[in-house]
C-alpha positions, 0 to 999 in steps of 0.5 A: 537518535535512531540509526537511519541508512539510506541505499540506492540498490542497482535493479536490472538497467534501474535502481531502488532507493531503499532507507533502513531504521535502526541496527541489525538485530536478531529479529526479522526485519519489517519489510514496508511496500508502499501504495500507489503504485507511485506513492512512495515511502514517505508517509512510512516515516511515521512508522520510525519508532517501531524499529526501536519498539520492536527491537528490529530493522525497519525497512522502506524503498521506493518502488520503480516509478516514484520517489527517489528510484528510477522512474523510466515512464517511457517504459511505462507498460514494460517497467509498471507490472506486478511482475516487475514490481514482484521482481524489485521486491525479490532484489531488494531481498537478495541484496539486502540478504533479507532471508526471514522478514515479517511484510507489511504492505498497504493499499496497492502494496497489500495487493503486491504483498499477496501477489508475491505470497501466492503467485511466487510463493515468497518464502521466508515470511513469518507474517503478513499485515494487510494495510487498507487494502484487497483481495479483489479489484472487481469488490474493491470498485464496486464498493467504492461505487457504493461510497460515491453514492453518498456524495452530493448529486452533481459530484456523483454525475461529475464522476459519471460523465468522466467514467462515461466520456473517458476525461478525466480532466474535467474541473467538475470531475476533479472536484468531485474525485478530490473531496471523496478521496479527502473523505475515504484516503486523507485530508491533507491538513498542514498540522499532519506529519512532514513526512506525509506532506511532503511533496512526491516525485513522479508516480502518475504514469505508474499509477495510470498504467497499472491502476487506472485514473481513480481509485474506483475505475481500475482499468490499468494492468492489474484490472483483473487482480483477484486472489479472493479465493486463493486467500485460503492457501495462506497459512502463514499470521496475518494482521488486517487493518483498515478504518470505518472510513477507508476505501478498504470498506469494512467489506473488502477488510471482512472479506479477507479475514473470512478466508484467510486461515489465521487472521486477526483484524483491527478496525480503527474508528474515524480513520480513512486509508490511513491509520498509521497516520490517523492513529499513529500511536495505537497503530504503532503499538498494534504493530509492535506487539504483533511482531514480537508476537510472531516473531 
């Protein structure tokens, strides 16, 4: 049976809950950043098995806003910054007397994990993996306004209207936005893991203040996040991976590769924003062997 500690890590006036798969060895840990912001660890439980198939530490928290961390929504645009997130992240490190690690970040935690790296020079980074995620928020909508193309008519004026009139809670609108993130995230399906059902708790006010209401309209705190250009100063391995069918587009996925130093990219076919899940098996193996690769 695999060893499981679970921690609650004092933060400033906050906490972050924080779960370790397997013992301490001698390899770097593989951090995990989750999306959202406000998603929480849980769907990273299907991740488990690379502690033991890589033969390190696999470790996943809750960032302030969601899940089992301190969630202070009447702090909303004071707690939900990457800056603050960034700082949770340097704690969790300190604490955890996490000197070298390998990162893997996915969706908006990909965003975290290149903030960190370029703005705050993280050191102690042996590798990054770029889980269905960006370099740039302005691509990112604009090619998602693409992908909105291809739903039916009065989904796409469903979409419209709500980004024109600012409600977001329009029955038309929630249709629309549910069946393009069940064709471009996940379809939530009851035979997928419990980890990835399992019901979330808090997250929205984090989201809608540093993100927006939508995948596609970010007009949060991290609107203007865009480090396409700065990719090039990252000479540290990096690992892409996204699906034909992701938000993450083959050309926001493409678009990092080509200006990062030393990247390798993996594009897994059918999947959405999740291949960890969609393809746990080939996506756990990938993984594995890219840490001991870079270790």
């Amino acid at each position: 049976m695999m060893q499981i500690a679970e921690k609650y890590l004092p933060f400033g006036q906050y906490q972050t809950y924080c779960r370790i798969v397997g013992a301490k060895t001698d390899k770097a840990p593989l951090v995990l950043l989750h999306g959202g912001p406000g998603s929480t660890h849980n769907y990273f439980e299907v991740l488990d098995q690379v502690a033991e198939m890589s033969g390190r530490q696999v470790i996943m928290y809750d960032q302030l806003g969601c899940g089992k961390s301190s969630i202070p929504d009447d702090q909303a645009e004071v707690a939900y910054t990457a800056q603050n997130w960034v700082k949770e992240l340097e704690n969790l490190r300190e604490q955890l007397g996490l000197d070298e690690i390998h990162l893997l970040g996915q969706s908006w935690g990909g965003m975290l994990a290149l903030t960190y790296l370029i703005s705050y020079h993280a050191p102690g980074i042996k590798s990054l993996i770029l889980s269905s995620t960006l370099s740039s928020a302005k691509l990112w909508s604009q090619e998602l306004h693409r992908l909105i193309k291809y739903l039916p008519e009065e989904d796409q004026a469903a979409i419209a209207q709500a980004e024109a009139s600012g409600n977001y809670s329009d029955p038309a609108y929630q249709k629309a936005n549910q069946l393009f993130m069940d064709q471009h995230a996940i379809k939530l399906t009851p035979d997928l893991p419990e980890p990835v059902l399992r019901k979330k708790k808090g997250g929205n006010a984090a989201y809608l203040t540093a993100w927006g209401p939508n995948e596609y309209t970010p007009i949060g705190n991290l609107h203007d996040y865009e480090y396409t250009d700065q990719l090039k100063n990252l000479t540290l391995p990096v690992l892409i991976t996204s699906g034909t069918n992701d938000l993450c587009t083959p050309l926001v996925a493409k678009t990092m590769y080509d200006h990062l130093p030393q990247a390798k990219w993996e594009l897994f076919a059918g999947c959405g924003h999740m291949p960890f899940v969609q393809d746990n098996a080939h996506y756990c193996q990938l993984l594995s062997d890219w840490l001991l690769a870079n270790d």
